[in-house]
C-alpha positions in Angstrom: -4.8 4.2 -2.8 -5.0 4.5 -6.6 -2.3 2.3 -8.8 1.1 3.8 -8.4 3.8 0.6 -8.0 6.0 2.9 -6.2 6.6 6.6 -5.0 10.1 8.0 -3.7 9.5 9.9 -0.7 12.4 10.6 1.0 11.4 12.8 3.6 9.5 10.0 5.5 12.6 7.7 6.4 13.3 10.1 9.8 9.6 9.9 10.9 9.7 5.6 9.8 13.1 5.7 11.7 11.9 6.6 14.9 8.3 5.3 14.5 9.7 2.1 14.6 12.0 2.6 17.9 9.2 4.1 19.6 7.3 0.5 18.9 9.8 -1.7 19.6 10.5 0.2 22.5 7.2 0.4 24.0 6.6 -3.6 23.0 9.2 -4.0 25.8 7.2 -2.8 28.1 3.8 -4.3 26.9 1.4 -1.9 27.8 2.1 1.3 26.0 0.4 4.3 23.9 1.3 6.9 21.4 -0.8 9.8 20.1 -2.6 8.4 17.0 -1.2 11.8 15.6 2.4 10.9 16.3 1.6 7.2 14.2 0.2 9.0 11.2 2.7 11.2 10.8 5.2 8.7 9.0 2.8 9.1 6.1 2.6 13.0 6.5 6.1 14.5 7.1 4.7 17.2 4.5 0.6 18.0 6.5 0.4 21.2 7.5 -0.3 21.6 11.4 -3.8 22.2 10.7 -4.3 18.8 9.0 -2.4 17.1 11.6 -4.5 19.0 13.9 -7.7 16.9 13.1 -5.7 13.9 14.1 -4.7 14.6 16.9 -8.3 15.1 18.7 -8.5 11.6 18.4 -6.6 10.7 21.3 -4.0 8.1 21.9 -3.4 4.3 20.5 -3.2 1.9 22.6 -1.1 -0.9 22.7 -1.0 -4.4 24.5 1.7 -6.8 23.9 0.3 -10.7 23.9 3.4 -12.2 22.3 7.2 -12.0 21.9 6.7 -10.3 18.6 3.4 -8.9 18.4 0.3 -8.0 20.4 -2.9 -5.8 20.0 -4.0 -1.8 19.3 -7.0 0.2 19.6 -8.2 4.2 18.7 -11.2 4.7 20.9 -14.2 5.6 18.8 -14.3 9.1 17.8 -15.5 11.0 14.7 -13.8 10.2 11.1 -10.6 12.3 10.5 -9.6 12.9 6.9 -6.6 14.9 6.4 -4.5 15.8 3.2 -0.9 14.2 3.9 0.3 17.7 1.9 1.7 16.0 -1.2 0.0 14.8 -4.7 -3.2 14.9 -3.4 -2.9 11.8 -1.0 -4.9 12.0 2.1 -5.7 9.7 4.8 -9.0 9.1 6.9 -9.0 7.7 10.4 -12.2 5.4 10.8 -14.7 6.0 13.7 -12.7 2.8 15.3 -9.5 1.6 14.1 -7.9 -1.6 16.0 -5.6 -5.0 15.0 -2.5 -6.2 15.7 0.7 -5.4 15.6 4.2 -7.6 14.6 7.7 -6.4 15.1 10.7 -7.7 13.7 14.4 -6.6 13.7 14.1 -3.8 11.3 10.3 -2.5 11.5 7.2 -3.6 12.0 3.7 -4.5 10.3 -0.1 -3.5 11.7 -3.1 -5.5 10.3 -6.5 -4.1 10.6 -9.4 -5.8 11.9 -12.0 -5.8 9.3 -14.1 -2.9 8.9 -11.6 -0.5 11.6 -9.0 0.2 8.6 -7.4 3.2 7.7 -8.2 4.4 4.2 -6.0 5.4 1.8 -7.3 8.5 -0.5 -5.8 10.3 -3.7 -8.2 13.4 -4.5 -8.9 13.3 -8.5 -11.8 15.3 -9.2 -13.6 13.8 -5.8 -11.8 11.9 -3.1 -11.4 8.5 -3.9 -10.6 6.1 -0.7 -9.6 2.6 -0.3 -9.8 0.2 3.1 -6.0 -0.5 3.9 -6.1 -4.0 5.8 -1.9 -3.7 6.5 0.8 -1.5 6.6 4.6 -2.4 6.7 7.0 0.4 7.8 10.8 -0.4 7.7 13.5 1.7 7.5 13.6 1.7 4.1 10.1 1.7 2.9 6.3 1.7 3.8 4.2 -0.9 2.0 0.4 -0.5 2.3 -1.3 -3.2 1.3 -5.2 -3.0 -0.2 -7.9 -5.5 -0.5 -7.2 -5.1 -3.7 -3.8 -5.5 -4.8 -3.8 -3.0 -7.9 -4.4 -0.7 -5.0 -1.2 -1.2 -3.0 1.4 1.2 -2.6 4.8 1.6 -1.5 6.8 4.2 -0.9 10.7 3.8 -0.7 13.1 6.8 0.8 15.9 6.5 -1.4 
């Protein structure tokens, strides 16, 4: 993502909300999967169903707790899914294989990326500009993505 310190996006806090009981929950249970579609959306409450569309052939996530408070995920390969998030030209892209881990605490959770299976962050300037994004935090009052970079992180509050 390009260098903005923060957005306000309140539109997203529903989608965080219950993106974050739907993991929790499921970590219960330790085996468990959700629509890669139904993930991404907390960064898209504004895509269009045809954007969200493109997502969703991608299958399912799956999930594997291996801890009290964390555990793995995996995207079986597929092709590369870009699709605009419908506001100020941000866009996200699905790698051919995404996969990490995954850590829950009391109000959210964080995913970390194994190297070279990140999800990129793009803003579209003239050409679409993407950046690797190696973890995301989603509480229920932000999302902080974090860059390899750091003057490429971005967080988006809801209030």
């Amino acid at each position: 993502m390009l260098p903005f310190a923060r957005l306000k996006w309140p539109e997203m806090r529903p989608f965080a909300v219950e993106l974050i009981e739907r993991i929790h929950a499921g970590h219960v249970e330790r085996n468990f999967s959700m629509p890669v579609v139904d993930f991404v959306r907390v960064f898209a409450p504004d895509a269009s169903e045809a954007e969200l569309a493109k997502v969703a052939q991608r299958g399912a996530l799956e999930f594997t707790a291996d801890a009290s408070d964390g555990g793995v995920f995996q995207l079986p390969e597929g092709e590369r899914a870009t699709f605009d998030l419908g506001r100020e030209g941000f866009a996200l892209r699905l790698p051919v294989r995404m996969s990490g881990r995954y850590e829950i605490y009391t109000d959210g959770f964080r995913v970390l990326f194994n190297e070279g299976e990140e999800l990129e962050g793009c803003k579209r300037l003239v050409l679409l500009v993407c950046n690797r994004i190696v973890t995301v935090d989603v509480t229920t009052e932000r999302i902080y993505a974090h860059a390899p970079v750091k003057l490429f992180d971005l967080c988006v509050e809801f209030d």
